[in-house]
N, C-alpha and C positions, 0 to 999 in steps of 0.2 A: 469899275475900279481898274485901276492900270496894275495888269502883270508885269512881277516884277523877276527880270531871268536871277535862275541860280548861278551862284558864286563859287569858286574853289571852295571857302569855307563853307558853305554848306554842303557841298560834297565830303569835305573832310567832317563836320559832322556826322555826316549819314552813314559815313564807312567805319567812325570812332578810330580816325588816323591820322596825322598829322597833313600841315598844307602842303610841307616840305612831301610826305609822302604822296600826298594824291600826284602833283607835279612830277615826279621821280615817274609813278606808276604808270602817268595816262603820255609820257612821254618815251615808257619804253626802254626802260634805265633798267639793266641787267640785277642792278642792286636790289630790286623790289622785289620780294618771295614772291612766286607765284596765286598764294592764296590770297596776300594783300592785294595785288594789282587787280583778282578777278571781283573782287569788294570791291575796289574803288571805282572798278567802270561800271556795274550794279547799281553802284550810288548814283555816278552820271549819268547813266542811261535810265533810272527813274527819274532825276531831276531834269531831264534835260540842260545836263550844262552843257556847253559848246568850251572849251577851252583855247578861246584864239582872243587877241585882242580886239578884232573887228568885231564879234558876237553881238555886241549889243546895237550894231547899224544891222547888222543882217537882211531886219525886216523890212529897212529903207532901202538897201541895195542891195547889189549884185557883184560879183568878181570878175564873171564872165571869165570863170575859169572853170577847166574840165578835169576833174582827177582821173588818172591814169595807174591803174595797180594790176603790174606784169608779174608771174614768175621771174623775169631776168628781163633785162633791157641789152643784154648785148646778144651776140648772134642775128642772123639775114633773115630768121622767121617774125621774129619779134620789128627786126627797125621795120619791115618792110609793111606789118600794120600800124605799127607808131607813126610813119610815112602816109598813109593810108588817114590816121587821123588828122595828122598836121596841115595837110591839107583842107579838110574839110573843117576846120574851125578857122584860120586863117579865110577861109570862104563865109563863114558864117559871125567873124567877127568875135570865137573866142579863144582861149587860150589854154594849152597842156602846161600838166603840173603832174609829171613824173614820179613815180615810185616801184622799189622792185622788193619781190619779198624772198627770193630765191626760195621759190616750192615750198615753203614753210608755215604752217598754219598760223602758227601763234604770231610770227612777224607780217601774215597778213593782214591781220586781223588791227596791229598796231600800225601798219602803213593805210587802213582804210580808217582808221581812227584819227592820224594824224593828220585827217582832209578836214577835217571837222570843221565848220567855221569857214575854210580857206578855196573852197569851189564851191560851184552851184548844182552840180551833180558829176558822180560818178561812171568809169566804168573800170571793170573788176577780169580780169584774167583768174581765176584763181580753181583749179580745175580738181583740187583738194580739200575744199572746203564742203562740208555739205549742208543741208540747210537750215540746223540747225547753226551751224555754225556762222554764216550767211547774218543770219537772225541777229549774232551774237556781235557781229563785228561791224556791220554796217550803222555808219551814223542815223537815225532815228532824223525823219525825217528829209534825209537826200536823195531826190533820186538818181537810181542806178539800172545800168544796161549791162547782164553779166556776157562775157562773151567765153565759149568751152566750159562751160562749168557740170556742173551734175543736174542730170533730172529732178523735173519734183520739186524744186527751188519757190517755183513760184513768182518768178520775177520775170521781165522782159529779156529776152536774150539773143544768143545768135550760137548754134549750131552747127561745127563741121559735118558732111555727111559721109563719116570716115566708112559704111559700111559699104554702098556703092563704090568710094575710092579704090579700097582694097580687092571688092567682089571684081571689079575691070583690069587691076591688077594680074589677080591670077586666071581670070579668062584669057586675058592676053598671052599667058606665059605659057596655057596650055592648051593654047590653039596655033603657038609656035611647037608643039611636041612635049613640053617642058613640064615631068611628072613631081619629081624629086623636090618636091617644093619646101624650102624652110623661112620661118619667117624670124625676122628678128627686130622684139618688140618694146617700146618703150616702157618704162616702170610701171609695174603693176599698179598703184595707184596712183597714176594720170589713167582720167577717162578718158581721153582719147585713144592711149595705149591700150585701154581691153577695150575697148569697140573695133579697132585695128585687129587686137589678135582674134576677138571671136571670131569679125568677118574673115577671118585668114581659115580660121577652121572648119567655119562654113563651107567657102567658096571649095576648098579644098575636096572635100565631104560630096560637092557636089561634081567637080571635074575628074577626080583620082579616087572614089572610094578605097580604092584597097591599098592606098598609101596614108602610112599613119604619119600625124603633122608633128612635124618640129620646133617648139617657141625657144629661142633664147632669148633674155631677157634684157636689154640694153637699158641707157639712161637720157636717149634721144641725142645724144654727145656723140662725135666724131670714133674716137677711141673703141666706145664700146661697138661700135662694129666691126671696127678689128679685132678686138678682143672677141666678139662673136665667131667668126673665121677661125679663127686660133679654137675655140672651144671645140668648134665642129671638126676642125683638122684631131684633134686629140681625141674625143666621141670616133673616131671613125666613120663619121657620116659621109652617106654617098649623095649628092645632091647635085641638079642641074639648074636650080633658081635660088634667085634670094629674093624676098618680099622682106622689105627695108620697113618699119615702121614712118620712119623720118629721113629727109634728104642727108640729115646729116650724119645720121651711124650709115646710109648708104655709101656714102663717099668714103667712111672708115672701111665699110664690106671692099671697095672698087681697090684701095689702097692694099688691103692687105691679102687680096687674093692676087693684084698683081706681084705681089714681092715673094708670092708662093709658088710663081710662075704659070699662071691659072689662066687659061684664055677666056677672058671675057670678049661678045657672049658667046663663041664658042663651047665651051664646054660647061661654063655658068650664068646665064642669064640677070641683072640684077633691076630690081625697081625700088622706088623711094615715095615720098609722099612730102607734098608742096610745094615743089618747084621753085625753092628758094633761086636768087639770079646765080649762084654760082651751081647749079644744077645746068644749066642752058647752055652753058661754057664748056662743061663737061661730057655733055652729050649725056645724061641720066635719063634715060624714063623715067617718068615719075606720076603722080597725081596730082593735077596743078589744083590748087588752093587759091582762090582770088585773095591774096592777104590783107592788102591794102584797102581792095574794096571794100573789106568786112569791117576793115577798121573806119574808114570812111564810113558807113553804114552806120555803124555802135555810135558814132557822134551825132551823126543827122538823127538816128532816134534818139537820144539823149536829147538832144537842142531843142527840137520839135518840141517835145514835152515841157522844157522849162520855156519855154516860148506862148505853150498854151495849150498845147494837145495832149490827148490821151496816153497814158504810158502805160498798156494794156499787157498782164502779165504770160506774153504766148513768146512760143520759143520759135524762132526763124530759121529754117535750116538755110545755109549756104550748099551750093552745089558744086561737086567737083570733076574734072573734068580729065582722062589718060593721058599724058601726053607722050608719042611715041619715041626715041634718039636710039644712039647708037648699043646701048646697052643692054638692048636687047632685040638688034639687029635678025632679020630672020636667016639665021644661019643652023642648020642640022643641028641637033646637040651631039656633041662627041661622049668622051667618056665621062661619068661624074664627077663633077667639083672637089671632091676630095682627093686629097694625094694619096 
C-alpha cells in the first residue's frame, strides 16, 4: 500500500489547533505561545510532516542543497568557514542555504526547522544547544555534521582543539618571563569559551603555581575586550599578559591598552585565538584555526554521506596551531600592565 505523507491538517489535528496556527508555529511567528508551537512541532515531528511545497518529490529528488545554521554570519570567523564551505560544494556540485540564529536556542531550533524539505543535509554551528536539544530540533531524517557543539551529542562532528591552543598560548608567554597572566574569556556558555578558560587555568597551574588566575568574561565581540582592560585598570590588577579568548576581544584588549598608554609587548604581552585575516595585519599572536578548512571538511563529510557513505557518529578534532607576531615580541617585561 502506498504511504501516504502527512498534511498541515493532520498535524493541526494532532496538535487540536488550527492550520492557520500550525503554519504561524512551524514558521516562527512571534505570535504563537510558546506552549502552542512546542505541540505543534510534537505533532510534526511524530507525523513526519515536512512543511515545504517540494515534500512530496523529496523521495524522487534532490536539491543538492546544503543547510548552513551559524551563530551569526557576519564577522571574519564565521565568512572565513562559510568560505571554506563555498568552495567545497561549488567543487562538489552543490549548493549553501544560509541561516543565522544569533546564539539563541529557541531560533535555532526554528532555523534548523525551517530546512526542512529545502536541503538534502545539514550542518549546525550551534554550540548552545545540547543534545537533548539537538534531538529536538533537528529535522528527522536529515543528515547533519554538527561542527563546535557540545559533547555527548552523538552525532558526526568536528572539534576545535581549544585546550592545546591555549595550553601553547601560555607556555609561550611564560617562557618569554611572562607570569602575571590574565585571561579574558568568551561567554560562559559557548563551549569553546570554558574549554579556553579551563585550559587557561590549567596551563597557568602548571607554569605560575603561586599565581592565582584571572578570568574576565567577554562576549567574543571587539568591545568586550576593552571593556575587559577597563575592568582590570579599576580591579587594580597587575598583570604582564593577556590570553585573549578570541582574536577579536584581542584586538578590543590591543585597542584599549594602547589608548591607556600601555606598551605592548613591552610591559603587556597579548595573544588571541584564530587568526582571523585581520590578526596577520596587525601583527597578533594568536592560535591559528584552519577555519575554512574545517568548513571545507563539514561539507565533504556531509556530501560523502548523501552520496553513499557512512555518516559515523565520531567527533573530529581539528588541530591548532601558535602563531608567533609582534605582540608578543621577545622583549624583557617591564613594569605590570596596569596603571
Amino acid at each position: 500500500m502506498r504511504q501516504v505523507s502527512a498534511t498541515i491538517r493532520d498535524v493541526a489535528r494532532e496538535a487540536a489547533v488550527s492550520v492557520a496556527s500550525v503554519s504561524r508555529a512551524l514558521n516562527g511567528h512571534s505570535s504563537v505561545h510558546p506552549e502552542t508551537r512546542a505541540r505543534v512541532v510534537a505533532a510534526a515531528d511524530a507525523l513526519g510532516y515536512v512543511p515545504h511545497a517540494g515534500a512530496r518529490s523529496l523521495s524522487l529528488a534532490r536539491s543538492h542543497a546544503i543547510g548552513v545554521v551559524l551563530p551569526d554570519l557576519h564577522g571574519e570567523f564565521f565568512s572565513e568557514i562559510v568560505r571554506g564551505m563555498d568552495r567545497e560544494v561549488n567543487a562538489r556540485g552543490y549548493h549553501l542555504l544560509l541561516s543565522n540564529m544569533h546564539a539563541d536556542a529557541a531560533l535555532a531550533a526554528q532555523a534548523m526547522r525551517s530546512m526542512r524539505g529545502r536541503v538534502d543535509g545539514l550542518i549546525v554551528m550551534a554550540p548552545q544547544l545540547d543534545a537533548a536539544g539537538f534531538d529536538a530540533a533537528l529535522p528527522r531524517g536529515v543528515p547533519a555534521v554538527l561542527v563546535n557543539s557540545h559533547d555527548g551529542i552523538g552525532r558526526a562532528a568536528f572539534r576545535i582543539d581549544n585546550a592545546s591552543g591555549i595550553a601553547a598560548s601560555v607556555a609561550h608567554l611564560a617562557a618569554l618571563g611572562r607570569r602575571r597572566l590574565v585571561h579574558v574569556a568568551g561567554p560562559a556558555a559557548h563551549i569553546d569559551a570554558r574549554e579556553r578558560a579551563d585550559a587557561y587555568r590549567a596551563a597557568l597551574a602548571r607554569h605560575a603555581p603561586d599565581v592565582a588566575p584571572i578570568v574576565v568574561e567577554g562576549d567574543f565581540h571587539e568591545e568586550s575586550g576593552a571593556e575587559a582592560v577597563a575592568m582590570l585598570r579599576n580591579m587594580g590588577a597587575a598583570y604582564d599578559g593577556i590570553v585573549a579568548g578570541n582574536d577579536m576581544m584581542a584586538l578590543g584588549v590591543l585597542r584599549a591598552l594602547r589608548e591607556q598608554g600601555v606598551d605592548v609587548p613591552g610591559a603587556v604581552a597579548v595573544t588571541g585565538f584564530d587568526d582571523i585575516p585581520l590578526a596577520r595585519y596587525l601583527g597578533l599572536t594568536t592560535v591559528r584555526v584552519p577555519l575554512a578548512e574545517m568548513g571545507a571538511r563539514a561539507v565533504g563529510r556531509l556530501v560523502d554521506a548523501l552520496e553513499g557513505a557512512a555518516l559515523s557518529p565520531d567527533v573530529q578534532s581539528v588541530a591548532t596551531e601558535l602563531v608567533v607576531r609582534t605582540t608578543t615580541a621577545h622583549v624583557p617585561p617591564s613594569s605590570p600592565g596596569a596603571p
